[in-house]
C-alpha positions as CSV (number, residue, x, y, z in Angstrom):
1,X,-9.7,-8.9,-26.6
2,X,-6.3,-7.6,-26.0
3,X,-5.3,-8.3,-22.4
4,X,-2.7,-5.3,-21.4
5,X,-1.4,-5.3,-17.5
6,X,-0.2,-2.0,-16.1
7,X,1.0,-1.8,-12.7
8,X,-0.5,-5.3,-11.8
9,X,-4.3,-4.8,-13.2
10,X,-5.5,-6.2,-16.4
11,X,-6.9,-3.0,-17.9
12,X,-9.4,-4.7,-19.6
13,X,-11.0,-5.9,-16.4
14,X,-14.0,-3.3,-16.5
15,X,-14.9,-3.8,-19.9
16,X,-15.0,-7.4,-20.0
17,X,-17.3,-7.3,-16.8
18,X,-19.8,-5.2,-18.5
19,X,-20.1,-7.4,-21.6
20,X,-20.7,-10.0,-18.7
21,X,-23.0,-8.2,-16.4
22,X,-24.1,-5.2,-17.8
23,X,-23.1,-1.4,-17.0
24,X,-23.0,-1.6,-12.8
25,X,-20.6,1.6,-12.3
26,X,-18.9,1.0,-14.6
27,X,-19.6,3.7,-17.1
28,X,-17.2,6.6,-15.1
29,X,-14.0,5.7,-17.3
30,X,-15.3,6.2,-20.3
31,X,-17.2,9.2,-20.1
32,X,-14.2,10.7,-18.6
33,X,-12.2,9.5,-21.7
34,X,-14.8,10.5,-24.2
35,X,-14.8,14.0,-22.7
36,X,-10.9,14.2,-22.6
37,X,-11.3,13.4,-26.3
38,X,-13.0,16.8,-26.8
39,X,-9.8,18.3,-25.0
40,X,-7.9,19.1,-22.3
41,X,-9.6,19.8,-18.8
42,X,-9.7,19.9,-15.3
43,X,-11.5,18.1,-13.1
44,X,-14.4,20.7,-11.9
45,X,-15.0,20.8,-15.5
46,X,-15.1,17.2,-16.4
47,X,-17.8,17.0,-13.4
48,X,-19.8,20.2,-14.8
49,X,-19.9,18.3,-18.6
50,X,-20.8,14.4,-17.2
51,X,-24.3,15.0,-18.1
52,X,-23.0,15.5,-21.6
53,X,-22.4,11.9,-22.1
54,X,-25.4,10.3,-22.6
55,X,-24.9,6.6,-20.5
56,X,-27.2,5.1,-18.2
57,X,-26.9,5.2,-14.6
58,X,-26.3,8.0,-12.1
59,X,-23.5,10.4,-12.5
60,X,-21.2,10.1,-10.3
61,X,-19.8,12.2,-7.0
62,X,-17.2,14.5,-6.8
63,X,-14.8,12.3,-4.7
64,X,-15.4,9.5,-7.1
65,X,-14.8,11.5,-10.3
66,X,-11.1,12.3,-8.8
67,X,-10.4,8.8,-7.5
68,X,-11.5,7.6,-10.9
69,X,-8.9,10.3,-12.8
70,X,-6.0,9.7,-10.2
71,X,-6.2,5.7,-11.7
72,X,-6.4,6.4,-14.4
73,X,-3.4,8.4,-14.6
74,X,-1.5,5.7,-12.9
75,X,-2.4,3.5,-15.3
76,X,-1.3,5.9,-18.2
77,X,-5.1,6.4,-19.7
78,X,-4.5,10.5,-19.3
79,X,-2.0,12.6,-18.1
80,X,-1.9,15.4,-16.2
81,X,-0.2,19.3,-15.7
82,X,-1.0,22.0,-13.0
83,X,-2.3,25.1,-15.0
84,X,-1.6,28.3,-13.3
85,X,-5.3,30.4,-13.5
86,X,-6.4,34.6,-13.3
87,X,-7.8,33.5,-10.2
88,X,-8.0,31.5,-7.6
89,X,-5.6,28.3,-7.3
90,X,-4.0,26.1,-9.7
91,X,-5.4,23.9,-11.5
92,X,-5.2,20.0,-12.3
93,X,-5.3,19.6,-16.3
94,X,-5.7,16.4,-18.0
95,X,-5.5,15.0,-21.2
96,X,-5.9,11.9,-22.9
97,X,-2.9,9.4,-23.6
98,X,-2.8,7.1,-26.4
99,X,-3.1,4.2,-24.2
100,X,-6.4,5.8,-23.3
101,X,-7.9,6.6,-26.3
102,X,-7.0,3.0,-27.2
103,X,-8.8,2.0,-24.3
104,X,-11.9,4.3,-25.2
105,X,-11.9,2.1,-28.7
106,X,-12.3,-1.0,-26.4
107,X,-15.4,0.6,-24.5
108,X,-17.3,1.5,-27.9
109,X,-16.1,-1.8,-29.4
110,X,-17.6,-3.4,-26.2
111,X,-20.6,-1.1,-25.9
112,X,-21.6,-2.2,-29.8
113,X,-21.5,-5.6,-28.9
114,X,-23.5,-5.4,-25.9
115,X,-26.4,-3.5,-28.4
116,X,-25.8,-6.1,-31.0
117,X,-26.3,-8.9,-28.3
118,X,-29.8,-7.2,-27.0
119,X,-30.6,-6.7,-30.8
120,X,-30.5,-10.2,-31.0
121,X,-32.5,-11.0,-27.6
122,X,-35.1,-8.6,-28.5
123,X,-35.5,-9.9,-32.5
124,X,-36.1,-13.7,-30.9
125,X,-38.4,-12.4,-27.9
126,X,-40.4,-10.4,-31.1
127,X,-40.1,-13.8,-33.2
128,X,-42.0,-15.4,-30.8
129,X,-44.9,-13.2,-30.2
């Protein structure tokens, strides 16, 4: 896999610790990047659509949703502009970079491995039956 640092961390970090261990928490990244795929959005809607990415585990809180978005922008994965609205307060709107939809590639690229890894587990466990 391509190792790529930005600001210190190997971006790759997550991805190669799920093909190790298995999902953990790891899964908020790239729902968020799959949904900023679709387009643009702010954050209240990327927690309202979560549910439309079908991973396993929890989804996640509020708090962590932002953390996640606020590293990710650090690490230039999405970007971000305030969006005056007809009411209320501005809003937050991101968008997907390139580095980040590169990065999405690396999660489905991981994620078909880890199903062609448990394809094989489960075609020995049914040779042996």
């Amino acid at each position: 896999m391509d190792k790529r640092k930005n600001g210190g961390r190997d971006l790759l970090t997550d991805v190669e610790t799920y093909m190790r261990e298995g999902p953990g928490k790891r899964f908020l990244e790239p729902r968020l990047l799959f949904l900023l795929r679709k387009g643009r959005a702010h954050g209240y809607e990327l927690i309202q659509r979560m549910g439309e990415v079908p991973l396993p585990g929890p989804l996640p809180d509020t708090g962590a949703v932002y953390r996640a978005l606020r590293r990710m922008e650090q690490e230039g994965l999405v970007a971000s502009r305030w969006a005056e609205t007809q009411r209320g307060p501005r809003r937050k709107v991101y968008r997907i970079t390139a580095e980040g939809r590169k990065r999405l590639a690396v999660w489905a690229e991981a994620m078909r491995g880890r199903v062609a890894m448990l394809q094989r587990f489960l075609a020995l466990y049914d040779e042996e039956r």
